[in-house]
C-alpha positions in Angstrom: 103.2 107.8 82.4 106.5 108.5 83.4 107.4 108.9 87.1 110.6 110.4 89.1 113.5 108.5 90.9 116.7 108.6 92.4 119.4 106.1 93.4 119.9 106.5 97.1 123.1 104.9 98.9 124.9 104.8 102.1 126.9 107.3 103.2 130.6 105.7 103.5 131.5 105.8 107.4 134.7 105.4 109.0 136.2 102.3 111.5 137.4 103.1 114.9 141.2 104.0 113.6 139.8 106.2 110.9 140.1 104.4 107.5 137.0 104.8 104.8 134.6 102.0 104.8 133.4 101.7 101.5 129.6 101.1 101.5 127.6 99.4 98.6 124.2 99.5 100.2 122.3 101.4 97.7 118.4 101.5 96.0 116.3 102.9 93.5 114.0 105.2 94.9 110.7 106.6 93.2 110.0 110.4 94.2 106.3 111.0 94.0 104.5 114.5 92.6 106.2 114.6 89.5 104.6 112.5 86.7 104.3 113.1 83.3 103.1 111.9 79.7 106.8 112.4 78.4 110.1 111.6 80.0 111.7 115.1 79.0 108.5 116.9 81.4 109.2 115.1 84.1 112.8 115.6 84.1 112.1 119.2 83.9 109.7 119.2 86.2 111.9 117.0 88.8 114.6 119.0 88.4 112.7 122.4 88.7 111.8 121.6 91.9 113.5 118.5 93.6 112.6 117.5 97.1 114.8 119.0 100.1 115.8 115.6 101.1 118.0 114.9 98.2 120.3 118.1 98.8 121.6 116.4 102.3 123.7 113.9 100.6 123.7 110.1 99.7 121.9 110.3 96.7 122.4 111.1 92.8 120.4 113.5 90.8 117.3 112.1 89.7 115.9 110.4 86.7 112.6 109.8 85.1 111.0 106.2 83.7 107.8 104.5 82.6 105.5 104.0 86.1 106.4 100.6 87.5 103.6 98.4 88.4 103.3 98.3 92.4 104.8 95.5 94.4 101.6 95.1 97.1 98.5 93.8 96.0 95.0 95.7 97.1 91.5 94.7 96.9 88.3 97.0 96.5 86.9 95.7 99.7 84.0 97.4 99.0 82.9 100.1 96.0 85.7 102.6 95.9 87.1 101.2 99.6 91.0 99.6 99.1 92.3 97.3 101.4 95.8 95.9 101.5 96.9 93.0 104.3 100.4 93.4 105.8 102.1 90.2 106.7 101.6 88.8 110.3 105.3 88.7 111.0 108.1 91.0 112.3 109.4 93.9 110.0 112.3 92.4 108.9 114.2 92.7 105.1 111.9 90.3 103.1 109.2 92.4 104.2 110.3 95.9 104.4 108.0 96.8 106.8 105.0 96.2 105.3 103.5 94.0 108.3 100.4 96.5 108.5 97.1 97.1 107.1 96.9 99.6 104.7 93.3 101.6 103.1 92.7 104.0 100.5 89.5 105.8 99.6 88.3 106.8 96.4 85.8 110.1 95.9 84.5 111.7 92.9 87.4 114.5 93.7 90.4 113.2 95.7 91.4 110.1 97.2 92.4 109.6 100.7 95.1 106.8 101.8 95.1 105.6 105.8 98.5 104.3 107.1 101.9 104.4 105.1 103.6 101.1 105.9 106.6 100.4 107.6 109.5 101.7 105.4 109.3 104.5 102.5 109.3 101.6 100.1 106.0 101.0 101.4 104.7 104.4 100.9 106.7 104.4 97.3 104.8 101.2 96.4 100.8 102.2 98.5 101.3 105.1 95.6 102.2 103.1 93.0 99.0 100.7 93.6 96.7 104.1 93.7 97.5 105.4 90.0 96.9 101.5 89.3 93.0 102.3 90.0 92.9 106.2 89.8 94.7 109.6 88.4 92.8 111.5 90.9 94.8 113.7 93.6 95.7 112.1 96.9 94.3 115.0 99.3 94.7 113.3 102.2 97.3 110.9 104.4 95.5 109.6 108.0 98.0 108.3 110.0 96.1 106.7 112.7 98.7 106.1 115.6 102.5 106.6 116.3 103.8 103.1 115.9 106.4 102.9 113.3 105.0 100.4 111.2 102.2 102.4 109.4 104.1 106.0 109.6 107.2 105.7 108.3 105.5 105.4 104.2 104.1 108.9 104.7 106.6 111.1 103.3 106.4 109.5 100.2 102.7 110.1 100.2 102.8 113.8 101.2 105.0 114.4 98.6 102.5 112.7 96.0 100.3 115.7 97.6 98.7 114.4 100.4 98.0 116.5 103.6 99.7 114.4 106.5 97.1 114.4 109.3 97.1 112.3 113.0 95.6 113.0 116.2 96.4 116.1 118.5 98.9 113.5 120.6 100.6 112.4 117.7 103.2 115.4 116.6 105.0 115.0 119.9 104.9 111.3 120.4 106.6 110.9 116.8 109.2 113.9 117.9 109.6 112.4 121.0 110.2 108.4 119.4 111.5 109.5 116.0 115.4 108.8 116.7 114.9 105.1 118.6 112.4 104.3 115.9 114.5 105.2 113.2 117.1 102.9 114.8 115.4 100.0 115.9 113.4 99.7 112.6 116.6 100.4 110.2 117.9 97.3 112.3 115.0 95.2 111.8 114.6 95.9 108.3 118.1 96.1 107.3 120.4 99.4 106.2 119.3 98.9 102.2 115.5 98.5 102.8 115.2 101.1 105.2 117.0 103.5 102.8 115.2 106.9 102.9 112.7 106.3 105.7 112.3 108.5 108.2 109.7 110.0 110.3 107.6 113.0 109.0 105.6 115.2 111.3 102.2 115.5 110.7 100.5 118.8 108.8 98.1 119.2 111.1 96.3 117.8 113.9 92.3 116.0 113.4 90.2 117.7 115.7 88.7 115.4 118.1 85.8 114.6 115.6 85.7 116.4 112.4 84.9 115.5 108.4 86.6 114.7 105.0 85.1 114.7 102.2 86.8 113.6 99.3 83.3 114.3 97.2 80.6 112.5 97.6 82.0 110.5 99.8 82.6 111.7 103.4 85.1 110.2 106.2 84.5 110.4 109.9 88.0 111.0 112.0 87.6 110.3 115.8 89.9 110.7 117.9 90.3 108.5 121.4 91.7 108.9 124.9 94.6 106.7 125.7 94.1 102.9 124.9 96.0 101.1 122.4 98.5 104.2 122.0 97.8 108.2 123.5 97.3 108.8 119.7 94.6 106.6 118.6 92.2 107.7 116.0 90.3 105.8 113.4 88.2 106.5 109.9 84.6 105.8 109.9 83.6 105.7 106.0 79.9 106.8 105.9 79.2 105.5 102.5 80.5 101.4 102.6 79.7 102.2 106.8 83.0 100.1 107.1 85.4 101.4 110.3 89.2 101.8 110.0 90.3 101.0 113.2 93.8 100.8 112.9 95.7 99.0 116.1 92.9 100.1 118.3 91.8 96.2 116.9 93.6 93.4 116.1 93.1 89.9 114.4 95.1 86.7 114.2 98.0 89.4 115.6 98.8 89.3 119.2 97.1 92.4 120.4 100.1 95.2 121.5 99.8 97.6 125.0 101.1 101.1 124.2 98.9 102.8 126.5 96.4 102.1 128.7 94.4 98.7 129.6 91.4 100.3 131.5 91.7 102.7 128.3 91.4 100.3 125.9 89.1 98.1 127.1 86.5 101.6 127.4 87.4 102.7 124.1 86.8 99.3 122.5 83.5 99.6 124.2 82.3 102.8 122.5 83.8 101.7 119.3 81.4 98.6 119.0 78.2 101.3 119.3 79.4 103.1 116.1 77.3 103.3 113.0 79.2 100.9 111.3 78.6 97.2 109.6 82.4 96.2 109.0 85.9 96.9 110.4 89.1 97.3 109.1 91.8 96.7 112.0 95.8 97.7 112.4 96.4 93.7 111.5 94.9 90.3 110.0 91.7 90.7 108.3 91.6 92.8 106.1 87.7 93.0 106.8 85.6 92.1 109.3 81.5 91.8 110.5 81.2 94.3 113.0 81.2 94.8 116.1 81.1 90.6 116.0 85.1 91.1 114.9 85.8 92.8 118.7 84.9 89.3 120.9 88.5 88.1 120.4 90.4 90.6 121.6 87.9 91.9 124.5 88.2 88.6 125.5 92.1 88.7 125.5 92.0 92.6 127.2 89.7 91.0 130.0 92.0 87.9 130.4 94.5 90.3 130.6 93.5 92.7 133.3 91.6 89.4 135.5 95.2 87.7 135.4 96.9 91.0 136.2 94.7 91.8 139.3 95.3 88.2 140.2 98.8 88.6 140.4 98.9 91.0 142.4 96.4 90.3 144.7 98.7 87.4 145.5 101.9 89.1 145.6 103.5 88.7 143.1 106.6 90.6 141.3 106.5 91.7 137.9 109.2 89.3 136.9 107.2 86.1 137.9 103.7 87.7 137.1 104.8 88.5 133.6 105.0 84.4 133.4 101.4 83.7 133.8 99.3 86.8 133.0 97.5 86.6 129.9 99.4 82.4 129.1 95.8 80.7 128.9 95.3 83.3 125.5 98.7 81.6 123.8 97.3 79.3 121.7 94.5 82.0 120.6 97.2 84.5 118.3 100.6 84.7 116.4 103.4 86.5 117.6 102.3 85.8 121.1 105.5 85.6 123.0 106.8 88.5 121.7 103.6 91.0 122.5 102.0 89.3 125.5 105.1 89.7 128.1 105.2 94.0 127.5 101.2 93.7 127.4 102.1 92.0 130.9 104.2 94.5 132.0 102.3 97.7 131.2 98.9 96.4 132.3 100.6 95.7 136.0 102.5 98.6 136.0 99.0 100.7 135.3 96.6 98.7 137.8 99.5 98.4 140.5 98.9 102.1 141.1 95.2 101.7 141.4 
């Protein structure tokens, strides 16, 4: 099968006293929704009907080549269920910004993928693994929360045909974010990585509980108040009864405050009485027994608000309680020190105001 790319480079800028700085950066892009049997059909078909992106600039006219194999490695989890582990480190250029979980879903008639990874390379290559195990359309793309590392794959994926879809919260927070993400993550992932990522809007919003079904095989999207992030949602696959909890839970990973404590700690709650024997979270795993895989990080969210109401029952100022809420959990997670301070901060912030 041949498949669709383009080479994608850099737009030359200018230094301060106006001179061309040549720029090398480039990559080769694959451009899902065009595949073929022959070479000469998918050039015809790419060039028929090319997506919008390439007519802003920085990029040649595309080109068609045997399907590469994909770079990330997947498992079938369970019957038809896909799991692939992101690394338990900082996006950064070796990783591209694949750092989070990713899932597909396989049904007798479509195939539904949750979370796009960090960079469009990740969505390029989360395609790529798919028509490793199945030609079947990709009907559906569940994003499910704002943070940058498992949205900015999706436009890749949407335009391998999948219907973009987050919670009602989620179009503005990504309108609202998309410029500073775009920035911070380019520079965490480096210029040539990050080439051709950027943030999509979703089609259309989940209703706060509704159904997929990708035949014979029906998901269950739920959407949550604030906890983790204000656009929480996860996938309950009735068939394996395996949850998709995206960052609402976290393993190995130092747990990450976006939204509410009190929020979380409820939701987390209500999540463990769901129908469901195993759970897929945001980070580590990739599956878990459920609801035994919450203890960890309920513990951490209760040492987390019991330190924070501590603090300032004694007094203390943000700067110095931010050096002892939440320490006695160090030793319990990776990527601590980075995470626990602005879990810290936002949990005093919130119960201050009490």
């Amino acid at each position: 099968m041949f498949e669709a790319f383009v080479t994608i480079c850099l737009l030359a800028s200018a230094d301060p006293q106006g001179a061309a700085v040549s720029q090398q950066a480039c990559r080769t892009a694959l451009v899902p929704g065009h595949a073929a049997p022959s070479q000469a059909d998918c050039e015809t078909h790419v060039r028929a009907s090319p997506p919008a992106w390439l007519a802003k600039g920085g990029a040649d006219k595309p080109f068609c080549a045997m399907r590469p194999r994909s770079r990330l490695t997947f498992s079938e989890a369970m019957p038809g269920l896909f799991l692939h582990r992101g690394a338990i480190a900082e996006p950064d250029a070796s990783n591209v910004g694949d750092v989070a979980n990713i899932a597909f879903i396989v049904g007798a008639d479509s195939i539904a993928v949750i979370d796009s990874g960090g960079s469009r390379q990740v969505g390029e290559q989360v395609y790529l693994a798919i028509r490793e195990h199945s030609d079947l359309p990709i009907s559906h793309l569940i994003l499910t929360h704002m943070h940058p590392d498992h949205v900015f794959g999706a436009e890749a994926l949407r335009e391998a045909g999948a219907v973009v879809v987050g919670q009602q919260n989620l179009p503005r927070a990504l309108a609202d974010r998309a410029g500073s993400y775009e920035t911070s993550f380019g520079r965490l992932i480096g210029a040539q990585a990050f080439l051709g990522s950027r943030i999509i809007a979703p089609d259309r919003n989940a209703a706060p509980l509704e159904t997929i079904d990708l035949g014979g095989r029906v998901l269950e999207l739920r959407s949550w108040p604030t906890a983790h992030t204000a656009t929480d949602l996860t996938v309950l696959d009735r068939t394996s009864r395996v949850l998709i909890a995206g960052d609402l839970l976290f393993d190995e990973y130092a747990p990450a405050l976006d939204g509410s404590l009190k929020g979380w700690r409820a939701v987390l709650g209500d999540m463990m009485l769901m129908p469901a024997d195993k759970v897929v979270p945001g980070h580590g795993g990739p599956i878990l027994a459920w609801p035994q895989a919450a203890a960890p990080q309920s513990r951490y969210l209760g040492v987390l608000e019991a330190d924070t109401r501590a603090a300032l029952e004694s007094g203390l100022t943000l700067s110095a309680a931010i050096r002892t809420i939440g320490r006695s959990e160090a030793g319990h997670w990776q990527l601590f020190d980075l995470h626990n301070p602005r879990n810290a901060t936002v949990a005093y912030t919130e119960l201050e105001w009490e």
